[in-house]
C-alpha positions in Angstrom: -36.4 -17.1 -71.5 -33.0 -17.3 -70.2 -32.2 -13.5 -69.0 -29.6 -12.4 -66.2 -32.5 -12.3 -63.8 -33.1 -16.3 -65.0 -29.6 -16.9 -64.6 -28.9 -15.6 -61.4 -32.3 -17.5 -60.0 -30.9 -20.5 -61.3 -27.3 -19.9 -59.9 -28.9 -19.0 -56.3 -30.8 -22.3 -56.5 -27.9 -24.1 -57.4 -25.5 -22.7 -54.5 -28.2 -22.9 -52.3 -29.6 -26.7 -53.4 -25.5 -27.4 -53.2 -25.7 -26.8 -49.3 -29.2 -28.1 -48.7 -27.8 -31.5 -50.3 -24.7 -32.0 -47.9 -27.3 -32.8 -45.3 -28.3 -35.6 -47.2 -24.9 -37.6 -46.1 -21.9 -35.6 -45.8 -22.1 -33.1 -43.3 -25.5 -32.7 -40.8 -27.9 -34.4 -41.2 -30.6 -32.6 -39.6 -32.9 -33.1 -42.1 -33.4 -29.9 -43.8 -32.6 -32.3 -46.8 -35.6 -33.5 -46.8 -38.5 -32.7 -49.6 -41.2 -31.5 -46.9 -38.5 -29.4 -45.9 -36.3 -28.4 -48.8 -38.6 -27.4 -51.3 -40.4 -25.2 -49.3 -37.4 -23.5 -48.5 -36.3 -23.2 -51.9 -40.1 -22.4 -52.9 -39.8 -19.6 -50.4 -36.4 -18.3 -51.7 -38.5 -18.2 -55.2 -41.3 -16.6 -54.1 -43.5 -19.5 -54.3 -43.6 -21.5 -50.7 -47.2 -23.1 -51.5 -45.5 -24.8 -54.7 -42.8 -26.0 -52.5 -45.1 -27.4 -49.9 -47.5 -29.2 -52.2 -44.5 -30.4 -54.6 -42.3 -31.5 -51.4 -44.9 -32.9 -49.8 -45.8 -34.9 -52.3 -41.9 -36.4 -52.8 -41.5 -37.1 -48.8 -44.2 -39.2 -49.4 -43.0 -41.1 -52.2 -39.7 -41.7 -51.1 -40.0 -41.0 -47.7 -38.9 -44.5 -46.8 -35.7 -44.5 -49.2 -32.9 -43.9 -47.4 -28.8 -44.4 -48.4 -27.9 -47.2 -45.9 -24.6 -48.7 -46.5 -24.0 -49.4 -50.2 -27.6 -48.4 -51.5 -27.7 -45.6 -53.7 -31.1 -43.9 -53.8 -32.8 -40.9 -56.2 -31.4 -37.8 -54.7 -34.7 -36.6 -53.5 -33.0 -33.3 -53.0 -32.1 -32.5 -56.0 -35.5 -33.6 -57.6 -37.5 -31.7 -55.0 -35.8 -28.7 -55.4 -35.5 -28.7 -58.7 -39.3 -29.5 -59.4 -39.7 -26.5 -57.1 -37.6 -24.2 -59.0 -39.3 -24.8 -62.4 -42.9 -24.4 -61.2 -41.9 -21.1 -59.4 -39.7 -19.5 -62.2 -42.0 -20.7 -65.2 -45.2 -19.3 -63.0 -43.9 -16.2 -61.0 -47.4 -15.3 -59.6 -48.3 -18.6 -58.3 -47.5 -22.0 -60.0 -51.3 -23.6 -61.1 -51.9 -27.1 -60.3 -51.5 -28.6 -63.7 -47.9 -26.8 -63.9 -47.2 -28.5 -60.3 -48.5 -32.2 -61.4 -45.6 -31.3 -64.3 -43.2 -31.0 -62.2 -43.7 -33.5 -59.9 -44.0 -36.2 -62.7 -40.7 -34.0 -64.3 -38.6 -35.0 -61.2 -38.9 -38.4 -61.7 -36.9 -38.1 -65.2 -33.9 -36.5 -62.8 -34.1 -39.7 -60.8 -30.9 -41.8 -62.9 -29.1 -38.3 -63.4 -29.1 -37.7 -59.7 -28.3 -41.8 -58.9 -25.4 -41.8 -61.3 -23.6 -38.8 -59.7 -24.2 -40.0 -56.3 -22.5 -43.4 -57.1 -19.6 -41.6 -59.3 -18.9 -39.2 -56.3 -19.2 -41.9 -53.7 -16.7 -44.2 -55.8 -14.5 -41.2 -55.9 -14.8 -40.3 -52.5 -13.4 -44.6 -51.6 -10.4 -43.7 -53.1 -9.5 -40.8 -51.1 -9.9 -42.8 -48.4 -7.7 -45.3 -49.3 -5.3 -42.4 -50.5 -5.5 -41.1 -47.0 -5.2 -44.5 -44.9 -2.0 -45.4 -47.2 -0.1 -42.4 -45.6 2.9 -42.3 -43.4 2.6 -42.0 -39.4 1.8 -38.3 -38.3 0.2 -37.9 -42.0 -2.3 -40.0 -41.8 -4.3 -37.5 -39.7 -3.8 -34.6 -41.4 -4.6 -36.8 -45.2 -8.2 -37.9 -43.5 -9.0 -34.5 -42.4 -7.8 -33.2 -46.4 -10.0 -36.1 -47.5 -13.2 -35.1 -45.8 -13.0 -32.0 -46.5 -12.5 -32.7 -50.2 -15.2 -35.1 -50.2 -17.1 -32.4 -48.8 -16.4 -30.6 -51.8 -17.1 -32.7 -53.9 -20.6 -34.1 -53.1 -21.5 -29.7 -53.1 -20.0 -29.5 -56.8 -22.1 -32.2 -57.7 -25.2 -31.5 -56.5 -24.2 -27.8 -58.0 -23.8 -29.4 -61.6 -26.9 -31.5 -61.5 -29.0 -28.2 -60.7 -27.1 -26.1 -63.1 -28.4 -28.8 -66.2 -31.3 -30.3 -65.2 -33.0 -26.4 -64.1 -32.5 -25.2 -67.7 -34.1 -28.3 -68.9 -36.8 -28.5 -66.7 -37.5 -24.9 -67.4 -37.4 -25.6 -71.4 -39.7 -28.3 -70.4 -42.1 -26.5 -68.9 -42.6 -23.8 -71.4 -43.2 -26.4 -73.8 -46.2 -28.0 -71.3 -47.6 -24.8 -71.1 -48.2 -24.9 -75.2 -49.4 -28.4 -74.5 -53.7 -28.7 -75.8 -56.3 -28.3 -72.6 -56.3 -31.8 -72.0 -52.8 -32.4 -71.0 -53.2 -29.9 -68.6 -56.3 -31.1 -67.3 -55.1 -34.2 -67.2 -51.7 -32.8 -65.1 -54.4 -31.8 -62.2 -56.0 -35.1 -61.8 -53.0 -36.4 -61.6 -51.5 -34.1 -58.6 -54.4 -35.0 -56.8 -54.1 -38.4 -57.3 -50.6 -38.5 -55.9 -51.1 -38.5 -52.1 -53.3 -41.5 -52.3 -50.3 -43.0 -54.8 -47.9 -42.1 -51.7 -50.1 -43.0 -49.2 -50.0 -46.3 -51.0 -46.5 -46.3 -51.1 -45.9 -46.0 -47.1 -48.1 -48.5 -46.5 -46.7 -51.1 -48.5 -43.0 -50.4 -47.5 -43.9 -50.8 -43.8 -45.1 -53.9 -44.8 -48.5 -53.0 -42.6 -51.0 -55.4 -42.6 -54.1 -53.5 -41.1 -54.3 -49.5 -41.8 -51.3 -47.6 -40.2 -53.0 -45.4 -37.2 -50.9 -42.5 -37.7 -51.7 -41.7 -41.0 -55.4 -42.7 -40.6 -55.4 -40.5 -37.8 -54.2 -37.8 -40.1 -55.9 -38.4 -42.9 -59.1 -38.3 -40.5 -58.6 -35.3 -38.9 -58.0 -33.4 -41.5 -60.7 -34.7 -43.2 -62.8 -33.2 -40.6 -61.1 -30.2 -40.0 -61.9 -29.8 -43.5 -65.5 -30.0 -43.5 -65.8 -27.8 -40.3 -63.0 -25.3 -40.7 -62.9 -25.2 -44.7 -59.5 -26.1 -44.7 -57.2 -25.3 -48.2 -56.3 -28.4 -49.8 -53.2 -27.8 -49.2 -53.6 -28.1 -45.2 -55.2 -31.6 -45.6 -52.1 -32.8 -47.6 -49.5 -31.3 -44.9 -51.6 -32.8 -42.0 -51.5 -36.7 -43.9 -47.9 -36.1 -44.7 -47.2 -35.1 -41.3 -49.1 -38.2 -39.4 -47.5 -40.9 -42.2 -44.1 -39.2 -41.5 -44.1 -39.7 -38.1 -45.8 -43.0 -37.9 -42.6 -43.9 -39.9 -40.0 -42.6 -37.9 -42.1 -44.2 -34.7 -42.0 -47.5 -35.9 -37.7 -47.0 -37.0 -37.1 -45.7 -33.6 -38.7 -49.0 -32.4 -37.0 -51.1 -34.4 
């Protein structure tokens, strides 16, 4: 299982998944952090951008609305989109099926404490260089900020790079052993995946605390619907166009408050 060509994939995603997450709070911030936008990338990367698309689609959705403000520490959404991503694409190079997708959707929430724990540790870590820095003399003070940031920088890219380095290999183990799993379990892995937008849909509701439907995503979710019927749209469409309309009636209604 674990060749050099494994090895390598798994060391490109980590490097690569290691820059994506700086965006999250360190450095950026243009969103590229994002699941509807990382694990595409990284599905692309793989050869597999429909696995990223569905997977991170599925995640924005879910935790679209959890966001690290002040001292909240949320799951790394990152690192569980990407990493999702990478074990459907490696363990099905030709195309990841849908039951092997719903497995690694519902594998990335067992990352979630992993990924919350080194976000706090590295956050705690990254205080103290601050303080280190502010407790400098005079004309140092400057130049021990600058040294901190950019070792803070550092140190969030490590992390993220450690977290991919163990969970992929165990997420990959995982999967093989899915794949030996009876029909029923796999079966069962479908229904699930296409359960999950309503789940999300669900999710982006209640969070904005909306007391009639939202008009954004109905509006998505109704035009795709139709587009559906009259263009034959892939399934996958229809779950990028209700993303898309729940996405931005969210930021909308941030930007307003």
């Amino acid at each position: 299982m674990f060749d050099l060509h494994m090895v390598l994939a798994i060391t490109g995603v980590a490097l690569v998944g290691g820059l994506i997450g700086l965006d999250r709070t360190a450095a950026g911030q243009f969103m590229i952090s994002q699941p509807i936008v990382a694990a595409p990338l990284a599905g692309w990367l793989l050869g597999d951008a429909t696995a990223g698309l569905i997977i991170g689609a599925m995640l924005e959705l879910i935790w679209v609305l959890d966001m690290p403000i002040g001292s909240f520490v949320p799951a790394n959404a990152t690192v569980s989109a990407v990493t999702a991503t990478a074990v459907a694409a490696l363990t099905s190079p030709g195309g990841a099926p849908r039951s092997v997708l719903g497995f690694c959707i519902l594998l990335s929430v067992g990352t979630v404490p992993f990924t919350m724990m080194a976000d706090t540790y590295v956050r705690t870590w990254n205080s103290r260089l601050l303080d280190a820095a502010h407790a400098a003399d005079g004309a140092d003070v400057a130049r021990s900020l600058s040294r901190a940031h950019l070792t803070g920088l550092l140190a969030f890219f490590l992390k993220s790079v450690v977290l991919y380095v163990l969970l992929l290999p165990a997420g990959l183990v995982a999967a093989a052993l899915f794949l030996r799993s009876p029909d029923r379990v796999r079966v069962s892995m479908e229904l699930f995946l296409m359960l999950l937008p309503l789940l999300g849909a669900a999710l982006v509701v209640r969070r904005l605390s909306i007391s009639a439907l939202d008009p954004f995503l109905l509006t998505g979710f109704i035009t795709a619907g139709l587009l559906a019927m009259v263009l034959h749209l892939h399934a996958v469409m229809i779950t990028l166009l209700t993303v898309v309309a729940g996405w931005l009636g969210v930021r909308y209604r941030e930007h307003r408050s």
